[in-house]
Backbone bond lengths (Angstrom), bond angles and torsions (degrees), N, CA, C in turn:
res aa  C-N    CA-C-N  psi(-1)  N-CA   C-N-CA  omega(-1)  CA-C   N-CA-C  phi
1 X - - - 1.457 - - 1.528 107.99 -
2 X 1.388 113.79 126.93 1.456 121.87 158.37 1.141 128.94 -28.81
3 X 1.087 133.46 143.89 2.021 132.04 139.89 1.535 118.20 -21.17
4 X 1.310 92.47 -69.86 1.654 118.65 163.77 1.473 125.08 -29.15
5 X 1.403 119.70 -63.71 1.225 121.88 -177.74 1.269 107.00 -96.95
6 X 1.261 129.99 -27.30 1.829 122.35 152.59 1.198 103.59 -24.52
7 X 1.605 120.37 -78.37 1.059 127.24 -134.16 2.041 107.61 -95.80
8 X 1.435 103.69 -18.49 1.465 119.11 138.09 1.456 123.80 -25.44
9 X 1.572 98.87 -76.29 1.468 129.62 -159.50 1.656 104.34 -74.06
10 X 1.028 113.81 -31.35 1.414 124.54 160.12 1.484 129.61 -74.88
11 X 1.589 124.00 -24.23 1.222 108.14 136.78 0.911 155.17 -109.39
12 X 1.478 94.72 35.52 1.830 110.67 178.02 1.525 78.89 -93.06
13 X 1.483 126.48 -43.84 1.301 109.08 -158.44 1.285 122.32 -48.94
14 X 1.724 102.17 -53.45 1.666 122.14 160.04 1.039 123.78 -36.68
15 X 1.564 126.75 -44.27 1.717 98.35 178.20 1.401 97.11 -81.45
16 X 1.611 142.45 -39.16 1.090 117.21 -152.02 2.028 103.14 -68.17
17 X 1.009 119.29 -23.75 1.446 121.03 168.51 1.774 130.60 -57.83
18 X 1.447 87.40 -37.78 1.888 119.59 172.70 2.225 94.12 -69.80
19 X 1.344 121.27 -65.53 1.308 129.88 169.39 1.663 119.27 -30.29
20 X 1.920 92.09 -52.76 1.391 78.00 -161.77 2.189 98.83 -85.78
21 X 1.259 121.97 -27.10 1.275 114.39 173.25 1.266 116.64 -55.58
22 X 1.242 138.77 -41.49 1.762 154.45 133.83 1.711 104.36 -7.20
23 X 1.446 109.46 -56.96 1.761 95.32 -156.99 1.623 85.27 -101.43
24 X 1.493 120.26 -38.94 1.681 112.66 -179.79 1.226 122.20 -84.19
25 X 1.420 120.50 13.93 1.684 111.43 149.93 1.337 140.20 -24.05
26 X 0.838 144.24 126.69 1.410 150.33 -135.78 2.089 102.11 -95.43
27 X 1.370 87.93 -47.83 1.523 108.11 176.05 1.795 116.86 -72.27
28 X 1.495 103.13 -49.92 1.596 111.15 -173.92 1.164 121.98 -143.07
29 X 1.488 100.91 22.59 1.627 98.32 174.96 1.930 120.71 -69.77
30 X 1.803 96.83 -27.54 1.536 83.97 -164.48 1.236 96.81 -89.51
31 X 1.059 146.73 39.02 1.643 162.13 -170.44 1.245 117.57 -116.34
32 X 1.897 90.41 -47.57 1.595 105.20 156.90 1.470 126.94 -66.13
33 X 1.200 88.78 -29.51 2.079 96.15 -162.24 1.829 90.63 -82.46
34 X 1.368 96.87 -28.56 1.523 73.02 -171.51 1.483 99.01 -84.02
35 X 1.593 149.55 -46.35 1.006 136.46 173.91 1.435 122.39 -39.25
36 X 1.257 128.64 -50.18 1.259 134.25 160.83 1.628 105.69 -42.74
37 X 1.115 132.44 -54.52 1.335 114.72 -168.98 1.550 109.81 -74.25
38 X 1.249 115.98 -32.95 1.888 131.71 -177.78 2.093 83.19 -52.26
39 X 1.049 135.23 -71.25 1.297 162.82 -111.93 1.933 94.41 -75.63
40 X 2.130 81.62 -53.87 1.202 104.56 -179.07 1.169 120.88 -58.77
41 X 1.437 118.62 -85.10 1.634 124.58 128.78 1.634 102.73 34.61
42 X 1.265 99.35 -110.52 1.683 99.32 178.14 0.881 126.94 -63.63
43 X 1.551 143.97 7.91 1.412 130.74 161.71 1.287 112.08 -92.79
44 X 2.008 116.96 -12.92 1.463 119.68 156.77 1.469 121.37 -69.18
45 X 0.820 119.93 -37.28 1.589 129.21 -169.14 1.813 95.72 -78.00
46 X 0.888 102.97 -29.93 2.209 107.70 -179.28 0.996 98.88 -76.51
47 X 1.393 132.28 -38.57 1.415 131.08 -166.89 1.921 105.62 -75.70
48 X 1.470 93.17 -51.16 1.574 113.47 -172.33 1.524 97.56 -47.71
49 X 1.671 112.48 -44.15 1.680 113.74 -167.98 1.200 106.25 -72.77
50 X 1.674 124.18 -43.81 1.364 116.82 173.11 1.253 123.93 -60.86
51 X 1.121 136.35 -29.42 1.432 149.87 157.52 2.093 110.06 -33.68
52 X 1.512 89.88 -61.58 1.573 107.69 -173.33 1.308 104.10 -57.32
53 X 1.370 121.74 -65.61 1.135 122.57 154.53 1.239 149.01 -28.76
54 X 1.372 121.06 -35.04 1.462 120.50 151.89 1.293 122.42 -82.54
55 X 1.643 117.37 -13.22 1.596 121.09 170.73 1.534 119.81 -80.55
56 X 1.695 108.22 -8.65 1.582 122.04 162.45 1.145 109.57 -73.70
57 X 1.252 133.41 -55.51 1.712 146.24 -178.43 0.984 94.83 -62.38
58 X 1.240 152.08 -87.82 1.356 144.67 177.90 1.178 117.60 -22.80
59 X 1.243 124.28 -54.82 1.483 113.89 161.34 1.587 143.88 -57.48
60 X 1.403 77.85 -42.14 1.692 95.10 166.87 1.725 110.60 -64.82
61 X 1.725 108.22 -30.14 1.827 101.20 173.87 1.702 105.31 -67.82
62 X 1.355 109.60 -32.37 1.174 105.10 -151.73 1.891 102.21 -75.48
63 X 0.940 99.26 -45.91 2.040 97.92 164.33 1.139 124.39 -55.68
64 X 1.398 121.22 -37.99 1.408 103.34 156.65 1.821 127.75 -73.75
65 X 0.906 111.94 -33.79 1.788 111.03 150.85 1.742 100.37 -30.69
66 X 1.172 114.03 -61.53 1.415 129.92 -152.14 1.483 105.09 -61.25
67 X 1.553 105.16 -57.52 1.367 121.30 155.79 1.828 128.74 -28.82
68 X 1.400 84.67 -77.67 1.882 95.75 175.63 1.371 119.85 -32.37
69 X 1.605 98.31 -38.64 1.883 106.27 -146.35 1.790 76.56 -91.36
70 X 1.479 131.45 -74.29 0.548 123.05 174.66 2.047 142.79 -31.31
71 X 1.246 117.65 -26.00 1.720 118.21 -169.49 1.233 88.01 -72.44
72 X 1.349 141.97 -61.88 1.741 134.85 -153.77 1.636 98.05 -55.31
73 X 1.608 133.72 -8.53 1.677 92.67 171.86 1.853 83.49 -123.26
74 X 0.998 116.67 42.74 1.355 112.18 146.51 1.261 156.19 -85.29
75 X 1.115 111.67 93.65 1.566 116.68 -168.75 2.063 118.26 5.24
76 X 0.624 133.16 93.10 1.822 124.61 -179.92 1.668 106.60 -35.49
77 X 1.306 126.60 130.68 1.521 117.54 -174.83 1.807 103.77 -92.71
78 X 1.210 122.23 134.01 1.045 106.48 147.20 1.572 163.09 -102.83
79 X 0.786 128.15 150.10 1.539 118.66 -146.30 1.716 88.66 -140.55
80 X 1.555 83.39 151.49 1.673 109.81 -179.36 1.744 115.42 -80.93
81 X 1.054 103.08 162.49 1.764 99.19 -147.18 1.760 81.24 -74.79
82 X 1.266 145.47 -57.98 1.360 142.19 -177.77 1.682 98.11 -29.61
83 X 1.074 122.82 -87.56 1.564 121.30 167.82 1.221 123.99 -7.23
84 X 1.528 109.66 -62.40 1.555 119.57 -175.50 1.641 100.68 -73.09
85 X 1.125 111.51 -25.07 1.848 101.91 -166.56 1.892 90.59 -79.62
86 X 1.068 117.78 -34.55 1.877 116.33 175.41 1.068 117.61 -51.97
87 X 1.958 118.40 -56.51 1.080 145.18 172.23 1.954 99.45 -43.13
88 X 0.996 137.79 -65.46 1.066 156.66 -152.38 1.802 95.27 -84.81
89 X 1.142 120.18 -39.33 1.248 105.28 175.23 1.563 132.32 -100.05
90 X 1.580 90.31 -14.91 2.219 107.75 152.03 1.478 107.60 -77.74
91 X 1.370 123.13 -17.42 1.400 108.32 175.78 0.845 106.91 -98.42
92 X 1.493 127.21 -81.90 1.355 143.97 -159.18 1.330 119.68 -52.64
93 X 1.459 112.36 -80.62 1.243 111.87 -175.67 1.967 114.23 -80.69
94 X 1.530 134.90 -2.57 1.016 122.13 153.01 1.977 115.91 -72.21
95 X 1.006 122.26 15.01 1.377 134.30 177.59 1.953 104.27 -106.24
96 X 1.133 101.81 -4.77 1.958 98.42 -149.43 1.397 81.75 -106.66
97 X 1.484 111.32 132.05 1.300 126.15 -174.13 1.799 108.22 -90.46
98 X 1.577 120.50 -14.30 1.440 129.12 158.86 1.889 119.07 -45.88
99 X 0.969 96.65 161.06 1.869 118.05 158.63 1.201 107.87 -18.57
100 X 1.312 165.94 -172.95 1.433 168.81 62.32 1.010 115.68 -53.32
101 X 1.486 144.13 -32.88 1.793 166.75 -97.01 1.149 79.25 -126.11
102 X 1.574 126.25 -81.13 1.447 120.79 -146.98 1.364 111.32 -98.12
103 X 1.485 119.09 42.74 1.946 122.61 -149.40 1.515 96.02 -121.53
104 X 1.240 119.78 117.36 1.381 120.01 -156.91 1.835 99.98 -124.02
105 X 1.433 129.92 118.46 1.560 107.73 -163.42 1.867 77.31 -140.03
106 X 1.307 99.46 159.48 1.453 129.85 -165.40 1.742 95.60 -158.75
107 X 1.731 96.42 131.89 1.424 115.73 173.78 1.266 103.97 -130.15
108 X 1.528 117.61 123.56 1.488 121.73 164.45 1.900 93.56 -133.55
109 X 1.819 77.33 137.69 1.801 91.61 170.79 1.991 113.79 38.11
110 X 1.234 104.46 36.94 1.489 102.57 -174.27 1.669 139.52 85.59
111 X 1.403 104.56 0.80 1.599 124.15 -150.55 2.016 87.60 -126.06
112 X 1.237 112.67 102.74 1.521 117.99 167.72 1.502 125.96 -80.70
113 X 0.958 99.75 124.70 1.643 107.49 -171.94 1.833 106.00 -96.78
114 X 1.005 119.33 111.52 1.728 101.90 177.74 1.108 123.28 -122.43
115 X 1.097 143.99 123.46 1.725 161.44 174.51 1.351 122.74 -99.93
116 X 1.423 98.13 155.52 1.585 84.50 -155.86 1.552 104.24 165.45
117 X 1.195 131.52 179.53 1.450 140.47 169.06 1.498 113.56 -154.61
118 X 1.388 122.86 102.30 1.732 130.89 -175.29 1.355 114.68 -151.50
119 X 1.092 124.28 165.28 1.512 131.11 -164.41 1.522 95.06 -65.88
120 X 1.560 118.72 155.85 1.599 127.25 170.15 1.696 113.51 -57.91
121 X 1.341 107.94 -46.77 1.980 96.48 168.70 1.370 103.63 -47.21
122 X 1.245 113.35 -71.77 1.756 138.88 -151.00 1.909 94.87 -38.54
123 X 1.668 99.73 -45.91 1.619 113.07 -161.05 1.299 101.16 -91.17
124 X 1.330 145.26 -12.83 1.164 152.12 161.50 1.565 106.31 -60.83
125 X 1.576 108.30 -81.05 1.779 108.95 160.06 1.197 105.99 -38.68
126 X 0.870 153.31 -79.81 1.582 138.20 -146.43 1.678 89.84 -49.51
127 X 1.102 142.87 -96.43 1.023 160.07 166.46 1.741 109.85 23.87
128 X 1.460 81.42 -85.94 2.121 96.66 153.17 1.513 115.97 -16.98
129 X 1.524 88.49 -87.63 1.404 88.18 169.48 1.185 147.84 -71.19
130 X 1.295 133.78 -0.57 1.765 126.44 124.07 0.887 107.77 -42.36
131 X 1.575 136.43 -73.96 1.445 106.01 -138.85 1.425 128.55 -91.19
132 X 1.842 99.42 10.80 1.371 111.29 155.73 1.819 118.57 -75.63
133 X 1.062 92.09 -32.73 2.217 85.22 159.19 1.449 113.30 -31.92
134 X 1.224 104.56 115.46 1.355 115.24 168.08 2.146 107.32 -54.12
135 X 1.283 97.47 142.50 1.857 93.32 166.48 1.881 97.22 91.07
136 X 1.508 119.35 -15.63 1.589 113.62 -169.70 1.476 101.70 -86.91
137 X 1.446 127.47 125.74 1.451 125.90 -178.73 1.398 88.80 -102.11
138 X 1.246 169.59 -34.62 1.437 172.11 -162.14 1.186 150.86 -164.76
139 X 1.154 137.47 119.25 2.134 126.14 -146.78 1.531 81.75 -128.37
140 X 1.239 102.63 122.45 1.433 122.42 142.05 1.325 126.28 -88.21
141 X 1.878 119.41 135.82 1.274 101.77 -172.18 1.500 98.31 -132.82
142 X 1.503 89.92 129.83 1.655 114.37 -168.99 1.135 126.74 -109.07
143 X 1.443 114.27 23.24 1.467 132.30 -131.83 1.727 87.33 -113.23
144 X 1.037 106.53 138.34 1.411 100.11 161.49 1.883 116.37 -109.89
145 X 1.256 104.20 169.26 1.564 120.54 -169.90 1.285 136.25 -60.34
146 X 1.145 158.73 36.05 1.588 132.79 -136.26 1.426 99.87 -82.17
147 X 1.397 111.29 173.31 1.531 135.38 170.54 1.384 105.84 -84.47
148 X 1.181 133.86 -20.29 1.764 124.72 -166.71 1.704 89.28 -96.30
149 X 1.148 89.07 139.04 1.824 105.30 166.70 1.775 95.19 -86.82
């Protein structure tokens, strides 16, 4: 035997000797043993939850994968222009950092008509975002221009 692992082997020996007088104390060991096991205990059950928890997210990524790949051969749903004008105003325009006040929108048969007065970015985005609404076959824009950003 080495220097090395002598002197290795000797202090593994030491703590495990230092360990066991520590938990088999006569006075406070089972105080220890039981804290040590409480200690344990909950750093399994934290682990177990973090575990669960990333096997929810993971799942939850994995349906939307499922989703994505899947919507392009999905039937188009249709929906009634009241619907689509909601749809269009929880999506679209609650996203639009412009006016709301003077924002005037009309849905017939799927085709959005919008009126209005906002800066050329502001009315450009708006725009965008209609006609990313799912269910919109056409946006008309009726909007006129201002100079103030």
């Amino acid at each position: 035997m080495t220097k090395t692992r002598f002197w290795r082997s000797a202090g593994i020996g030491a703590t495990v000797a230092a360990a066991g007088a520590y938990l088999f104390d006569p006075d406070r060991g089972r105080s220890r043993r039981a804290r040590l096991a409480d200690q344990t205990g909950a750093a399994l059950r934290k682990a177990g939850e973090r575990i669960q928890a990333q096997a929810r997210y993971q799942k939850g990524v994995a349906r939307g994968l499922v989703h994505d790949l899947t919507k392009p051969f999905q039937a188009p749903v249709e929906v009634d222009d009241e619907t689509l004008l909601q749809k269009i105003r929880s999506e679209a325009v609650g996203r639009w950092p412009g006016s709301k006040q003077d924002l005037a929108i009309e849905v017939t048969d799927g085709a959005v008509t919008v009126r209005g007065q906002a800066p050329l970015d502001h009315a450009e985005e708006l725009i965008r975002l209609i006609e990313s609404v799912d269910g919109v076959r056409a946006v008309a824009d009726e909007m006129s221009i201002s100079q103030v950003t």
